[in-house]
KEKOLSE-738876 format. One line per 5 residues: number of its first residue (from 1); their letters; for each residue x, y, z of N, C-alpha, C. Coordinates in pm, 1 decimal, always signed. Layout:
# KEKOLSE-738876
NUM = a = X/Y/Z/X/Y/Z/X/Y/Z; ...
This chain:
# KEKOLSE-738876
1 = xxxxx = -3840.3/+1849.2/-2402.2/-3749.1/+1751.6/-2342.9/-3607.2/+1807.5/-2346.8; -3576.5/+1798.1/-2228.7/-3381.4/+1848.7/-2200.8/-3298.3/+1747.8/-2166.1; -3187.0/+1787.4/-2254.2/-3120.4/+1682.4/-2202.8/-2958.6/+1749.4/-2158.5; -2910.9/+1706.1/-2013.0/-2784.2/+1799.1/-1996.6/-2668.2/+1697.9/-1939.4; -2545.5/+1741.3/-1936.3/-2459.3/+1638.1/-1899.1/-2339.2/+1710.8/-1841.2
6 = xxxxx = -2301.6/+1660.5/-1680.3/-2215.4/+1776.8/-1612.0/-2117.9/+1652.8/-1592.3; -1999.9/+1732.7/-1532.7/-1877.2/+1647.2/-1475.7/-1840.4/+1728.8/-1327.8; -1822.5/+1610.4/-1254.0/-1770.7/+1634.6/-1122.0/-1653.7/+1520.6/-1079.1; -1545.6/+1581.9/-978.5/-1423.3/+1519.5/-951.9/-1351.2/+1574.7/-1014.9; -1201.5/+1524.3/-962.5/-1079.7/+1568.2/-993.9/-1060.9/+1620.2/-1149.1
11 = xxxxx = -1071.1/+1481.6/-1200.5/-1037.4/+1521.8/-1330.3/-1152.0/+1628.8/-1429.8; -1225.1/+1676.4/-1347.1/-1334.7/+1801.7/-1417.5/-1303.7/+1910.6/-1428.1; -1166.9/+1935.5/-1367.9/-1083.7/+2045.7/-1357.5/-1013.9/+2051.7/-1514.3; -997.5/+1927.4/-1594.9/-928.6/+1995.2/-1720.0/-1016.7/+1896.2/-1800.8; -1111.3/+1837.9/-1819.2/-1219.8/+1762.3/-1866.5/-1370.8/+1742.3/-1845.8
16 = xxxxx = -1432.2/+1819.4/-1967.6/-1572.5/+1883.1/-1941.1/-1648.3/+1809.4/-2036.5; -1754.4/+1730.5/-2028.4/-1890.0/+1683.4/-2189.7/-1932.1/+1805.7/-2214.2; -1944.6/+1792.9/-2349.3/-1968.0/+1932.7/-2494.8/-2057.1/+1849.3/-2544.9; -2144.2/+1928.9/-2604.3/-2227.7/+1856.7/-2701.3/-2141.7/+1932.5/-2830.7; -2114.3/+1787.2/-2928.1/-2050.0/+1800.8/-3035.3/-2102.2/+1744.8/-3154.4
21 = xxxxx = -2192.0/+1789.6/-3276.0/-2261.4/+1748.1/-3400.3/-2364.4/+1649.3/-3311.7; -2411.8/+1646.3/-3213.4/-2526.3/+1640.2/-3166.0/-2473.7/+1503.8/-3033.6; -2379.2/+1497.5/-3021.3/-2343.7/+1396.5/-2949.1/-2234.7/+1486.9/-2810.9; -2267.8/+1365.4/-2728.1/-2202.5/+1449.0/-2619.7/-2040.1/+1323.1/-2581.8; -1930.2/+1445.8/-2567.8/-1802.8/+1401.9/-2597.0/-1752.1/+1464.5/-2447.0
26 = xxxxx = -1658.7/+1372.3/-2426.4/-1590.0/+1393.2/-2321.4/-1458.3/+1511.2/-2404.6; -1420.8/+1588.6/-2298.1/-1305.4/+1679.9/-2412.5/-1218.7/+1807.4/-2365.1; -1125.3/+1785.6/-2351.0/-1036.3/+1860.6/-2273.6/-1033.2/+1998.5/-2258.3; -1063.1/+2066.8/-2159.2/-1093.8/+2245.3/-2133.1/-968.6/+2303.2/-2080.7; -841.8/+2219.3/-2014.6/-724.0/+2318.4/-1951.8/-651.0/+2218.3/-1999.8
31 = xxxxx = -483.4/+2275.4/-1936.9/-393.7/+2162.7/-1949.4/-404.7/+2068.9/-1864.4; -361.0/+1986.6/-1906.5/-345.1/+1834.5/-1810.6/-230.4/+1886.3/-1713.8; -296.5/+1798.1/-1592.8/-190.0/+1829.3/-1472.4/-48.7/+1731.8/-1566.2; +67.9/+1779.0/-1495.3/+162.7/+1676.9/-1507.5/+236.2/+1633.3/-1387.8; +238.0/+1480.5/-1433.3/+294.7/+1433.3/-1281.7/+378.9/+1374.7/-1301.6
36 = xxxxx = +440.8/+1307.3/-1150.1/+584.9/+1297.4/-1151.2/+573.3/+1122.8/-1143.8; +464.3/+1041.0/-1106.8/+431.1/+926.0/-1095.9/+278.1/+891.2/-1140.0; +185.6/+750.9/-1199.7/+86.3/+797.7/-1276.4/-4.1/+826.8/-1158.3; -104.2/+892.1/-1209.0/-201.9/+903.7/-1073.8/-379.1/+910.1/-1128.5; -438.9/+866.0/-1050.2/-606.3/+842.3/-1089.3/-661.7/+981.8/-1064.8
41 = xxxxx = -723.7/+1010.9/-1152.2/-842.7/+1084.3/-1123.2/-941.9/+1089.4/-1127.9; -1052.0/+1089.7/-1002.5/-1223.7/+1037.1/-1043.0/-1256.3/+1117.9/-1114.1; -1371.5/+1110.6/-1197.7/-1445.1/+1168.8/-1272.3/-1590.9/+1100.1/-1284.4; -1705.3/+1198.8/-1238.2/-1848.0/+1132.1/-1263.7/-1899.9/+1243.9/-1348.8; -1982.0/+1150.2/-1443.0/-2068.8/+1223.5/-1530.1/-2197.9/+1237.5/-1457.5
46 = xxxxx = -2299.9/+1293.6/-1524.3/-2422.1/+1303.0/-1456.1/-2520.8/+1340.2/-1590.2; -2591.8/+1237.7/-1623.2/-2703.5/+1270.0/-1696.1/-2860.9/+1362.4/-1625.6; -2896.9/+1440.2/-1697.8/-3007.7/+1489.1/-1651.1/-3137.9/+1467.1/-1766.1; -3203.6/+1422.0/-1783.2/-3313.7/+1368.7/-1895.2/-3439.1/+1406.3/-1844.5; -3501.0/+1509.1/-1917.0/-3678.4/+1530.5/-1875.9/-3724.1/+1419.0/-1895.4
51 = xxxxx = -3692.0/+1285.5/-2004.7/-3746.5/+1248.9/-2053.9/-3760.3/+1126.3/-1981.5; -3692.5/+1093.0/-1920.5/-3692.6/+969.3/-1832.6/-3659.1/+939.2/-1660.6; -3788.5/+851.3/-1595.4/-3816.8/+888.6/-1457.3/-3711.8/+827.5/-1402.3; -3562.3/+745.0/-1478.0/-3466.8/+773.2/-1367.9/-3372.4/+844.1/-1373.6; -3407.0/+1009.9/-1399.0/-3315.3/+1075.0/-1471.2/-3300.5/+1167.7/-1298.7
56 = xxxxx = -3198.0/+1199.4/-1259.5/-3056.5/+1179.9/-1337.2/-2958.8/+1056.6/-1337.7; -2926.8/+991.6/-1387.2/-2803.7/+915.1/-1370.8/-2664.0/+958.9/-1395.0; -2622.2/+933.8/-1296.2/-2428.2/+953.8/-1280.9/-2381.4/+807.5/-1241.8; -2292.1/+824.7/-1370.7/-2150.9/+725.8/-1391.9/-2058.5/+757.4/-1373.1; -1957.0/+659.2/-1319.7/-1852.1/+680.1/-1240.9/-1720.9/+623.9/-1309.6
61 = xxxxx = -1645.3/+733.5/-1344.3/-1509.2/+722.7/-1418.0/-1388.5/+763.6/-1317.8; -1294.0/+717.8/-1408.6/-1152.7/+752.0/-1372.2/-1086.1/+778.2/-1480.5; -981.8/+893.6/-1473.9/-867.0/+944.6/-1567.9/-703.8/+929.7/-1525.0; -630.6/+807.6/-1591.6/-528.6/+792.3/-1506.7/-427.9/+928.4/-1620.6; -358.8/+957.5/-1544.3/-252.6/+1006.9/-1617.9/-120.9/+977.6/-1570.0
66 = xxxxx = -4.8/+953.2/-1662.2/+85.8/+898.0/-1640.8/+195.1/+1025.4/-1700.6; +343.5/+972.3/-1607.3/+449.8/+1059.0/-1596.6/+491.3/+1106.3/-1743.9; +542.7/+1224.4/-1805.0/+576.3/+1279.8/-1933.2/+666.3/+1126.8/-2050.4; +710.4/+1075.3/-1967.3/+814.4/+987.0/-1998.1/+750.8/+817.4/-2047.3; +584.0/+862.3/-1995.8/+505.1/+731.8/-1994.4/+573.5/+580.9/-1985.2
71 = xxxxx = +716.3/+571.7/-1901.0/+745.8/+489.1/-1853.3/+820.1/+517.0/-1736.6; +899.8/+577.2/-1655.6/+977.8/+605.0/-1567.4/+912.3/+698.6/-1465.6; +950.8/+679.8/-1327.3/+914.9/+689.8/-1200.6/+1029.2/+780.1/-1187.6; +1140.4/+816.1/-1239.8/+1251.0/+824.0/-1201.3/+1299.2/+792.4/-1054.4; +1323.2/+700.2/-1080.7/+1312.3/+618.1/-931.4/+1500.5/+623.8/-888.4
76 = xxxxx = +1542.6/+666.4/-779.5/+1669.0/+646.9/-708.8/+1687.1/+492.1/-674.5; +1878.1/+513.3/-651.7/+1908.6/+419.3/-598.1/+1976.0/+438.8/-495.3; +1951.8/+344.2/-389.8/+2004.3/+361.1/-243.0/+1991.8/+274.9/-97.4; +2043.3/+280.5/-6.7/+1944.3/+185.6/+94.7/+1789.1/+226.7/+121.7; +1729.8/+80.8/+153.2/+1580.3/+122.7/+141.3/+1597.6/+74.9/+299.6
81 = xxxxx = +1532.1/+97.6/+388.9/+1553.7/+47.1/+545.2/+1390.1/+62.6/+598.3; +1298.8/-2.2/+640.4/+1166.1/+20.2/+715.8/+1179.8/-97.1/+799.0; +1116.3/-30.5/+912.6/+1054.1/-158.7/+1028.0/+977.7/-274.3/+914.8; +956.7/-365.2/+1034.5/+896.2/-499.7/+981.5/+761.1/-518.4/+931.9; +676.4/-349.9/+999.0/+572.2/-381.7/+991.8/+518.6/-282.2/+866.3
86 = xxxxx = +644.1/-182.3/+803.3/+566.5/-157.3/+709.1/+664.4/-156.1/+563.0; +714.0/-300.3/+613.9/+728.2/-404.6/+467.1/+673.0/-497.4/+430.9; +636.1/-508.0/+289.2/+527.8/-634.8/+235.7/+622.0/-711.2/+148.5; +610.6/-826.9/+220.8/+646.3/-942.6/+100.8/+591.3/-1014.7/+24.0; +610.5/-959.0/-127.2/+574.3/-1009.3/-223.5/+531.7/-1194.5/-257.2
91 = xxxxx = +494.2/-1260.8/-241.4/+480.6/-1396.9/-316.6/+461.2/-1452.9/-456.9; +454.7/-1593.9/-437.1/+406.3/-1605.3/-609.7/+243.7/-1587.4/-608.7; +231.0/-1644.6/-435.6/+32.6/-1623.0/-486.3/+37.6/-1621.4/-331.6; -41.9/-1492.1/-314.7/-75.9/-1444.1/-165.1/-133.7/-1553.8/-115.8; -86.1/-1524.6/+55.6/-180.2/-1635.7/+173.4/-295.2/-1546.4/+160.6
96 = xxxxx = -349.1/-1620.0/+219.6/-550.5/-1559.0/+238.1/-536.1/-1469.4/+348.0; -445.0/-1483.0/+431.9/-410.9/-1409.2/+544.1/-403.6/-1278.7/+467.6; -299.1/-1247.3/+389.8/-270.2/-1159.3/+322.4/-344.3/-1084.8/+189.4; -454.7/-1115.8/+185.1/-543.6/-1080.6/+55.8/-636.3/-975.5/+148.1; -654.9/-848.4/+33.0/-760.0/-775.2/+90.1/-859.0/-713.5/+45.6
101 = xxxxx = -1009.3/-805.0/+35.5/-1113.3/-781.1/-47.9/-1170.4/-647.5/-97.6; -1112.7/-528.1/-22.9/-1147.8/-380.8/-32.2/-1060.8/-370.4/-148.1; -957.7/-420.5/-220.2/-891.7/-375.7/-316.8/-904.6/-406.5/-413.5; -787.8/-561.7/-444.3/-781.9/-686.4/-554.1/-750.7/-812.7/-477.8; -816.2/-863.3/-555.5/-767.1/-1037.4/-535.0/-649.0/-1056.9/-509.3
106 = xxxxx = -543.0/-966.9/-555.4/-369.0/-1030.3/-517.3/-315.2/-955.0/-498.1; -391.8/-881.5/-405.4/-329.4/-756.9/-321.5/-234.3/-817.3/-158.9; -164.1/-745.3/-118.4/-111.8/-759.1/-22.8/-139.3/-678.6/+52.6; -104.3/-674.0/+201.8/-134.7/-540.0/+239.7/-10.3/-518.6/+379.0; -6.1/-408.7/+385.8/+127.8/-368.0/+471.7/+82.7/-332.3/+633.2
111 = xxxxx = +136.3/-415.6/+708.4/+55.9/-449.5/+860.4/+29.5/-279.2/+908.7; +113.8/-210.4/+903.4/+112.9/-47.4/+937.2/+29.0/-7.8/+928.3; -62.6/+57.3/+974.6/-157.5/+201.2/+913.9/-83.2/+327.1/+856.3; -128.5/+384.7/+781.9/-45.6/+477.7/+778.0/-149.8/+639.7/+787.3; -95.9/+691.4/+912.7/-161.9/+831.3/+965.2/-195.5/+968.6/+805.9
116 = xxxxx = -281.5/+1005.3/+809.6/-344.1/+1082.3/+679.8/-178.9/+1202.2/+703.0; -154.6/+1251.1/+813.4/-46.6/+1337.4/+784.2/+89.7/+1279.1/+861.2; +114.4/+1120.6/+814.9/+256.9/+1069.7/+865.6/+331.7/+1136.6/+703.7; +466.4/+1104.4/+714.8/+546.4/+1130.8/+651.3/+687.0/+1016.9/+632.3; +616.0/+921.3/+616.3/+732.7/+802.4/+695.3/+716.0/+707.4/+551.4
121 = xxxxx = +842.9/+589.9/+556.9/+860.8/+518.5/+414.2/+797.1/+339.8/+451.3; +758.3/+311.8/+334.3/+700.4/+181.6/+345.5/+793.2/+121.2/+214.3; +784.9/-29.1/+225.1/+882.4/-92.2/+129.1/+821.5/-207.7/+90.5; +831.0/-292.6/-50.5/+811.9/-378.2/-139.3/+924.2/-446.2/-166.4; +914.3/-603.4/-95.8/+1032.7/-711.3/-106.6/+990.1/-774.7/-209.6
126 = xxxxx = +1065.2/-779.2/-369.7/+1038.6/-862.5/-469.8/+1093.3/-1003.5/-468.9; +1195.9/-984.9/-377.0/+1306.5/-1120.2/-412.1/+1211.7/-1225.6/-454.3; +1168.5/-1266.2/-379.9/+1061.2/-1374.0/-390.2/+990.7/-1417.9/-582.5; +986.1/-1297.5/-603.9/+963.5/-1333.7/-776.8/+1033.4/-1321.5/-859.5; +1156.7/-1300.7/-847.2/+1267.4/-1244.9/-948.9/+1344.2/-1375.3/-930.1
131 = xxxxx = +1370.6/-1391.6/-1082.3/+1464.6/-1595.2/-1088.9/+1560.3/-1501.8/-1071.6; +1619.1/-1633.0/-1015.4/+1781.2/-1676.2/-979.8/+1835.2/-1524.4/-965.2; +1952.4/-1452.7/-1062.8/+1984.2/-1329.7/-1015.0/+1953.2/-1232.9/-1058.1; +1821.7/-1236.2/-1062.6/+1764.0/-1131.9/-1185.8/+1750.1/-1037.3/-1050.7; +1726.5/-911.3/-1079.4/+1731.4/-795.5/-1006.6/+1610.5/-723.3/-1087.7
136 = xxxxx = +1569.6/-617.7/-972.7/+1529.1/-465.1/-991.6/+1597.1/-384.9/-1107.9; +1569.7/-397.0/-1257.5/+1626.4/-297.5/-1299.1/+1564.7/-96.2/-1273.5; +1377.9/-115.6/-1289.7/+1387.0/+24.8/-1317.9/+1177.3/+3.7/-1229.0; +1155.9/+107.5/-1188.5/+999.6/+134.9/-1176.1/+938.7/+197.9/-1256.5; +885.4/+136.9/-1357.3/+801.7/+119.3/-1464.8/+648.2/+303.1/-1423.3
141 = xxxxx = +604.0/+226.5/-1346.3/+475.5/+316.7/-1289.5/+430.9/+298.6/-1136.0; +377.9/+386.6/-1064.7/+287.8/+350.2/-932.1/+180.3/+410.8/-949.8; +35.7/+327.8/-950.4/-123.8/+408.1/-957.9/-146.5/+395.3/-804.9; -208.3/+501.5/-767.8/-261.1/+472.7/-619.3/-405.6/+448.2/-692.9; -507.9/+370.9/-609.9/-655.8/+319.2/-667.0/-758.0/+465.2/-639.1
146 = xxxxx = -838.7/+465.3/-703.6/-917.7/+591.3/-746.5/-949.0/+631.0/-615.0; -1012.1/+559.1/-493.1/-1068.1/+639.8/-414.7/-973.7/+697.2/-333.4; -817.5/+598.6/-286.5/-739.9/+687.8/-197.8/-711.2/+856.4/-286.4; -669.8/+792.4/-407.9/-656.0/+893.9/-462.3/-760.9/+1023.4/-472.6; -888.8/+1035.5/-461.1/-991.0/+1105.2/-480.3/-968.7/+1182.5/-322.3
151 = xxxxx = -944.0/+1127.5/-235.2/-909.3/+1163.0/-88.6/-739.1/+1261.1/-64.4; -667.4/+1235.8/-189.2/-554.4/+1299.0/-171.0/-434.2/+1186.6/-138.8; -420.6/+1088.8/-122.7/-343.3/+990.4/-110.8/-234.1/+954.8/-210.9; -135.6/+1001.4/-188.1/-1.7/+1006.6/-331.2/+83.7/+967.7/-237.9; +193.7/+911.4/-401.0/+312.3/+861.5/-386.6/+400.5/+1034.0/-363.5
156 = xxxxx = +464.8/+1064.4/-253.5/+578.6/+1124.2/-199.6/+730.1/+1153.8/-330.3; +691.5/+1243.7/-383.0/+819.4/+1267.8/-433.7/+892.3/+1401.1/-455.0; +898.2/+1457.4/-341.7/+957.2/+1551.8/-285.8/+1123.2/+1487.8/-301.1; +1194.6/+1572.2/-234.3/+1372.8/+1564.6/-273.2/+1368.9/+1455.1/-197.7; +1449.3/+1331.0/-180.3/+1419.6/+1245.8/-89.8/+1387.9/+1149.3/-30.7
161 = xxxxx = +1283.9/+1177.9/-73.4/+1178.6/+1116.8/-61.3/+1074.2/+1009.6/-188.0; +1179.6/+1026.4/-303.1/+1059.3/+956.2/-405.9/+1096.5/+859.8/-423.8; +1022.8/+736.5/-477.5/+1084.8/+611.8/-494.8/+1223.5/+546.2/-484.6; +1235.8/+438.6/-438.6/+1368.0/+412.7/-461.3/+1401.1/+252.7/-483.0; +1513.5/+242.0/-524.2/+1568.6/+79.3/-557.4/+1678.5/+55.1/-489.3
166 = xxxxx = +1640.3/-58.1/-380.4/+1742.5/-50.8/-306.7/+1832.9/-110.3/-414.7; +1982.5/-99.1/-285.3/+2091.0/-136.2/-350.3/+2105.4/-280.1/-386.3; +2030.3/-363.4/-310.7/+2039.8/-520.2/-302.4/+1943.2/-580.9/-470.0; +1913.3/-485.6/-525.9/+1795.5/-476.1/-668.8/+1722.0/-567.3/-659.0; +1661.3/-608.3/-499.4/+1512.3/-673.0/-501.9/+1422.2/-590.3/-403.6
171 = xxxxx = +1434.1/-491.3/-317.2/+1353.8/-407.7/-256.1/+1313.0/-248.4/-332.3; +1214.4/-200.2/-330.5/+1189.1/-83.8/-355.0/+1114.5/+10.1/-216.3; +1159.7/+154.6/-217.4/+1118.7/+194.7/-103.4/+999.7/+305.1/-149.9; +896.8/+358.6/-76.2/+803.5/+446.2/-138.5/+787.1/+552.7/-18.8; +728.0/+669.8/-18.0/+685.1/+763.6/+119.2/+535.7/+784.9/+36.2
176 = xxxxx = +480.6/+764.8/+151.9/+280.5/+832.0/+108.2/+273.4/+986.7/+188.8; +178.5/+1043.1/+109.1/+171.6/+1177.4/+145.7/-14.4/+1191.7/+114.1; -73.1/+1280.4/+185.0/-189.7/+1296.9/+170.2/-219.7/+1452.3/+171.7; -264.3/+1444.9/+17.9/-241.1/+1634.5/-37.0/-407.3/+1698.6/-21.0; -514.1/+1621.7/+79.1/-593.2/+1664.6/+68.2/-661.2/+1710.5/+197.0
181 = xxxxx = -800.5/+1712.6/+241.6/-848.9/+1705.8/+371.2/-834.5/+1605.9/+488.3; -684.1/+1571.5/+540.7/-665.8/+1482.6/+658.4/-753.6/+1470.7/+754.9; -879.4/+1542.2/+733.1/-961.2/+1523.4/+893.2/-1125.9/+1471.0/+801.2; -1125.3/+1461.4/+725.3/-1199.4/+1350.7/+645.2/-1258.8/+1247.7/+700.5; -1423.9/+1209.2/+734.7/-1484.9/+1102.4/+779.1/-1405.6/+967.0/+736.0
186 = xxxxx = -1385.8/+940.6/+604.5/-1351.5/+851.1/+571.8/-1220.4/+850.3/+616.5; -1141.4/+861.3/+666.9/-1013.5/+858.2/+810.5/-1038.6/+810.7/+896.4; -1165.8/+812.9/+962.9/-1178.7/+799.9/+1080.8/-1209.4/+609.1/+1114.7; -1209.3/+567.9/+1230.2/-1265.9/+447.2/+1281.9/-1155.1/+331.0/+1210.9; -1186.9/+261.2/+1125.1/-1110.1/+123.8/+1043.1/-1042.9/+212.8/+931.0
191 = xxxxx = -1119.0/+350.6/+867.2/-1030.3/+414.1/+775.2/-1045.5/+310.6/+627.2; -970.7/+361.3/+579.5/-988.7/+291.2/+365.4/-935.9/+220.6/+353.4; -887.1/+142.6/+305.9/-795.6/+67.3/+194.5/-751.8/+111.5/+83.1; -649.3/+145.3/+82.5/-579.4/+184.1/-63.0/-514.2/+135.8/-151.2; -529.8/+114.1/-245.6/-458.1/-11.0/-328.6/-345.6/+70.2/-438.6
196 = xxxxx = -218.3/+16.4/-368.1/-126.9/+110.5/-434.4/-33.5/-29.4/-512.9; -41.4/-8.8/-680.3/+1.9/-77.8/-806.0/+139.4/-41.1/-832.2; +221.6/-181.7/-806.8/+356.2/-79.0/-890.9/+440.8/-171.4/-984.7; +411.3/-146.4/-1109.6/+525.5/-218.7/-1222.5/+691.3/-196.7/-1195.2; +719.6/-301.2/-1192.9/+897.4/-310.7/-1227.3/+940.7/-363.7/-1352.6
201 = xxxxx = +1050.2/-348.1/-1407.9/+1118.3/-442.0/-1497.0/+1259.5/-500.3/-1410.0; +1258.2/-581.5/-1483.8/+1424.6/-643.5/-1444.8/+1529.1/-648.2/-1488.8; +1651.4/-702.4/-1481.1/+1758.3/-668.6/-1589.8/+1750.4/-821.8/-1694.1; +1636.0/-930.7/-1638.5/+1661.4/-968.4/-1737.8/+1518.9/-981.8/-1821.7; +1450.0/-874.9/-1816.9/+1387.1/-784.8/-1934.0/+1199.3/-826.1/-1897.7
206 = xxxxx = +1206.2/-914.5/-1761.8/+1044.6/-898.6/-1709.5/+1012.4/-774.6/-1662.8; +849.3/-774.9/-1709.7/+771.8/-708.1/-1638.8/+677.6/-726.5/-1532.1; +664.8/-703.5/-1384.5/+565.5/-730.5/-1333.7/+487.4/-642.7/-1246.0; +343.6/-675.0/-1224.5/+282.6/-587.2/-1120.9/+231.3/-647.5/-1044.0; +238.4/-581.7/-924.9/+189.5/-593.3/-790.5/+150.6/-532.2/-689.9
211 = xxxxx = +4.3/-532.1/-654.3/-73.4/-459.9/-564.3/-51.5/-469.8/-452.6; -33.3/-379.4/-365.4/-70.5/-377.5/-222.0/-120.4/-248.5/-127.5; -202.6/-300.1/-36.5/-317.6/-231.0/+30.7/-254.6/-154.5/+137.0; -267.6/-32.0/+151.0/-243.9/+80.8/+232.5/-391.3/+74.8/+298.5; -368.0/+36.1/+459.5/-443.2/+121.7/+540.3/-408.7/+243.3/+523.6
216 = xxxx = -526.2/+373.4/+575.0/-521.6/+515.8/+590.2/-628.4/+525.1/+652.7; -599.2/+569.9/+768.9/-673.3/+604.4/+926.0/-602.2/+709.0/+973.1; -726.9/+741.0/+1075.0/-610.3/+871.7/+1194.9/-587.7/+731.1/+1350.2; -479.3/+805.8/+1346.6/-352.9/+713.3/+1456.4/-352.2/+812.3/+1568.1
């Protein structure tokens, strides 16, 4: 009887199962990437068992890793400016119009598609949840959700281009970039849903998060 255990996906590049005093451990083989915003990485295991007829089974993980600073985006300040259609306004509790079952329950989603190789900015209106004059102090984190991410789907932070707080400290601005195969089946026709997470704090010392859904199609 054999028993073996492999890793495939992103994160298999610096995370491999060892059999260790007879147990099998997940356990780091390179350095960890480092990033500039947190980001998912899939990871599936895969059991192989002589011993049993539904062998193999593969389980399906994710490895988030987050910026050196494990709180800061280093996020700019500046005007944030996008058309109408690829700004989302935040609520206290989404219309149904606005919910999108491919993601989370209190997701929003931004009317735009956005093309696998556009290069263009999308924006997040908080006003709506921030009392009286509380403001945007800082961006906490942004996760893009495992599968855009598994496809190459990142937050943009080239010179420029990386997060920002507008000046008015209730909008934030973002650019998506796609670092992988743009001509990808899953592009094509209706395309994914991407569920992109982003914590703020405020200046008067909340924290909150809020999802919203990136189409990604070819345009």
């Amino acid at each position: 009887m054999g028993v073996n255990v492999t890793a495939t996906g992103a994160a298999a590049a610096f995370a491999q199962p060892q059999l260790v005093n007879g147990t099998w451990e997940l356990v780091q083989t390179a350095a960890l990437p480092v990033v500039a915003v947190a980001t998912v990485y899939a990871l599936s295991i895969t059991e192989t068992n002589d011993g049993y007829a539904n062998s193999p089974h593969t389980t399906a993980l994710s490895v988030t890793m987050l910026p050196p600073s494990n709180s800061d985006v280093n996020a700019t300040r500046g005007n944030v400016n996008v058309p109408p259609e690829r700004l989302v306004t935040l609520g206290l509790v989404p219309s149904i119009s606005n919910v999108t079952p491919l993601t989370t329950e209190s997701a929003y989603t931004w009317k735009a598609p956005f093309g696998p190789t556009d290069r263009v900015g999308y924006a997040m209106d908080w006003s709506a949840l921030l009392f009286e004059d509380d403001l945007i102090e800082d961006i906490l984190a942004i996760t893009v959700s495992p599968q855009g991410a598994a496809l190459g789907v990142s937050i943009d932070t080239t010179t420029g281009r990386g997060p920002k707080i507008d000046t008015g400290g209730t909008m934030i601005g973002l650019h998506f970039r796609d670092t992988g195969d743009t001509t990808v089946s899953s592009f094509s026709g209706a395309g994914i849903s991407v569920g992109i997470s982003v914590q703020i704090s405020t200046i008067a010392g909340d924290v909150l998060t809020r999802t919203a859904a990136l189409i990604v199609r070819q345009l």
